[in-house]
Each structure stands twice: as C-alpha cells, then as structure tokens.
N, C-alpha and C positions, 0 to 999 in steps of 0.2 A: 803484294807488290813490294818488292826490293827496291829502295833507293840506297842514291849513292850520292856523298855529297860534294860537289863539282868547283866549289868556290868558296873564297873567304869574302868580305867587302866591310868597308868601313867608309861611313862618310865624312869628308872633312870637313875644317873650317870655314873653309870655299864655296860650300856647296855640291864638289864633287864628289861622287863615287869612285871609290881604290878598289877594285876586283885584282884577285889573286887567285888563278887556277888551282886548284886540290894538286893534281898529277903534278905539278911544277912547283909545290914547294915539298913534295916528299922528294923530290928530286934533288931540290936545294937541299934538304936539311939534311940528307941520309949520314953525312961524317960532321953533325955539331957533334959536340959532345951530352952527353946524357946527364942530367943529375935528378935527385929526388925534387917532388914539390909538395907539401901538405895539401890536401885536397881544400883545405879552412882557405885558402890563398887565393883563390881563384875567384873573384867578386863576378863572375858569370853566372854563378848560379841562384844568384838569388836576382839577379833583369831577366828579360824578355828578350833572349836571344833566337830565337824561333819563329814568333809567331807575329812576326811586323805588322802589323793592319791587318793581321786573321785574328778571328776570334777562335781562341784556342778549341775547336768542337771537338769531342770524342774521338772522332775520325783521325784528326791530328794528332791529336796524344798519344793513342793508338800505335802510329805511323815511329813518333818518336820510340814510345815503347820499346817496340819492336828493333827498331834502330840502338837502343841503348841495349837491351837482350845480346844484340848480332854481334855489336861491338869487340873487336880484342885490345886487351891490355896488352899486348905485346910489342905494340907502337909505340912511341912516345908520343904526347901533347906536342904540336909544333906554337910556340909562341914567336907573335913580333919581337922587334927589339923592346917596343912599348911595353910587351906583358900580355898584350892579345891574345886570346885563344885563336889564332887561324887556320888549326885543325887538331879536334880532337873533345869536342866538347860534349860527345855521346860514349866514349870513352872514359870522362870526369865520371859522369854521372851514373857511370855502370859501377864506377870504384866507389861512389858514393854508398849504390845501392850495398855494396858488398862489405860496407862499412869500414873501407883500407881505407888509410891515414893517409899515404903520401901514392903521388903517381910519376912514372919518369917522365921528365918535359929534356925539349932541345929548343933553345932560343936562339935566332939573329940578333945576331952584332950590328947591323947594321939590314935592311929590310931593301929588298930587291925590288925595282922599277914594279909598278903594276902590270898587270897585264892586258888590265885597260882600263877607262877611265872615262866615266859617264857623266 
C-alpha cells in the first residue's frame, strides 16, 4: 500500500491546530530559492515526528520504510519560516540513510494562512 502524505500540522500555543495541505505548499514554494542544509541541522530527527499516540509497531515502520525507500531527493525539504520541516521529512531520512551531508531545502519568508484550523 502506497501512501501519500497530504498535510503538515503544528499545534499552537492556543490550543489550535495549523493544517497545511502537501499539494498547496509545493505550489507555494516552487520559485523559493534553493540552498544547501546539513542533514546534522534538522532536530526532527531525533523526536517523534510520526507516530503521535501510535505505538511505533512493525507495521508502521514498515510503512515509513517504505516511504523513505520511495522517496526522491530531487525535491527540496519545504520548511516554515520557523525552520519546520512541512514537507520533506522521508526525504531527510533517505539522505540520511545514504549517508549525504547536506540536502536542498526552500524556506518561507513569511508562512501562508493555514488551510484550516482545528
């Protein structure tokens, strides 16, 4: 089974939830500009970006696996203005596996209205 991952989300200070469609910020980001990132930079990979109240089972990891396998580096990482990974983070971890130093990211200047908010 193929997945596809469909949203970023971050919860605030508030309480709320910030959802960010996938399809809607490769849309935004397509003309940032490109630069390198050390893959050491990205403090995602060492939290629990995944597996929110799952208990990481076989199944799941699996799933990721797979998902980091499938991945192309030929994307950039899209980060927030903040530095968030909001798409791209089975892409880190394919460059990780492959032991590359740096990956291209494209960053907001400033972070587009959510796309909804829970």
């Amino acid at each position: 089974m193929k997945t596809t991952p469909t949203h970023f989300a971050i919860m605030g200070d508030d309480g709320l939830k910030r959802i960010w469609f996938t399809a809607g910020l490769w849309v935004s980001s397509k003309n940032l500009p490109s630069r390198s990132m050390p893959i050491d930079a990205f403090d995602g990979l060492d939290k629990n970006t995944w597996f929110f109240g799952k208990e990481p089972t076989c199944r799941l990891v699996t799933e990721h696996a797979r998902r980091i396998n499938e991945a192309s580096l030929a994307y950039p990482i899209i980060l927030s203005a903040e530095g968030w990974v909001m798409d791209g983070m089975h892409r880190i971890c394919k460059a990780l596996m492959l032991e590359m130093d740096a990956v291209n990211v494209v960053q907001f200047a400033e972070n587009s209205a959510p796309d909804e908010v829970v």
